[in-house]
C-alpha positions in Angstrom: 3.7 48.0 64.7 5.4 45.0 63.4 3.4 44.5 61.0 3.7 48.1 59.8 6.8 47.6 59.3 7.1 44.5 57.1 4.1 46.0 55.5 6.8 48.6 54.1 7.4 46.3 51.3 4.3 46.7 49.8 3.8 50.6 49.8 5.3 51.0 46.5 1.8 48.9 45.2 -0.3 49.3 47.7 -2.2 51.4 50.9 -3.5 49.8 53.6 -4.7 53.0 55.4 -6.9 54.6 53.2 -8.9 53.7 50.0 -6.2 55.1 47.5 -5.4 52.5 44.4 -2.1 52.7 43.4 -0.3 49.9 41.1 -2.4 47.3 43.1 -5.7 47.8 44.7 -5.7 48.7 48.1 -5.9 46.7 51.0 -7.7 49.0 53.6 -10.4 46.4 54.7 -9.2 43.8 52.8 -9.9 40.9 55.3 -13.4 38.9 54.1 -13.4 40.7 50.8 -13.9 38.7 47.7 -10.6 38.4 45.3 -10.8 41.1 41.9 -13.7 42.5 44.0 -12.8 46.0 44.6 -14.9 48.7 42.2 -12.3 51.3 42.2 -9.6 48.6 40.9 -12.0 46.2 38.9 -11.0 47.3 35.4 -7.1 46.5 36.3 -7.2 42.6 38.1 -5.9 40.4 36.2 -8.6 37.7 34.7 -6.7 35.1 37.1 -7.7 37.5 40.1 -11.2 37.9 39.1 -11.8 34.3 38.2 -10.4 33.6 41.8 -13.0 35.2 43.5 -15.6 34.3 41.2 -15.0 30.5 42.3 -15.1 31.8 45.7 -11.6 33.1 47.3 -12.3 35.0 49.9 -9.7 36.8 51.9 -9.6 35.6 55.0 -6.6 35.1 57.3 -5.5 31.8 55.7 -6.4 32.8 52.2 -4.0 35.7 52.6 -1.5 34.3 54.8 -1.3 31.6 51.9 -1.0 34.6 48.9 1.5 36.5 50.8 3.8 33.5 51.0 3.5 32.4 47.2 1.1 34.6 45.4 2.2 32.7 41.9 0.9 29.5 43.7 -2.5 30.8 45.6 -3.4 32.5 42.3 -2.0 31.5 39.4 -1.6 34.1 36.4 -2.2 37.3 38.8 -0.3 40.2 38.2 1.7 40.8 41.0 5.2 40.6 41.0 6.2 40.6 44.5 7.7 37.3 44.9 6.3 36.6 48.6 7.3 36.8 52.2 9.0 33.7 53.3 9.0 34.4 57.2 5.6 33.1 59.0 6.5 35.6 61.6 6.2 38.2 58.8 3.2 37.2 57.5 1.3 36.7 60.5 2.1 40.5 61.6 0.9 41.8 58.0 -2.5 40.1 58.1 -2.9 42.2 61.9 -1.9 45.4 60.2 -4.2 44.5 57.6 -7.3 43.8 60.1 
């Protein structure tokens, strides 16, 4: 539930609960995918998404843990604008909503 909640301030980008792309791809079963993998959104990552997960990013809890608290750092040149969650509290309860 906490993690619902913080998750909040990515619904204007993103679903978690279902498949549905909206600005970003969504994250329903995001845990162990491969970055700028997702068919239904390949066409919009950004090459610094895609190049991510061709040298091998894989989303696993510290992978995302480590984008969620500076996504200009983790991956350099993506697209999103969302500046990060600062709060390890935060983050950790996203990445359980998420799984």
């Amino acid at each position: 539930d906490a993690g619902k909640k913080v998750f909040t301030k990515c619904m204007a980008c993103h679903e978690a609960a279902t498949d549905k792309d909206k600005v970003g791809p969504s994250l329903h079963g995001v845990i162990w995918r491969t970055a700028g993998t997702l068919p239904s959104f390949e066409a919009k990552y950004s090459d610094a998404m895609k190049k991510a997960g061709a040298a091998g990013l894989v989303w696993d809890e510290a992978n995302i843990a480590a984008y969620l608290k500076a996504p200009k750092e983790k991956v350099p040149g993506n697209k999103m604008a969302f500046a990060g969650l600062k709060d390890d509290t935060d983050i950790a309860n996203v990445i359980a909503y998420l799984e």
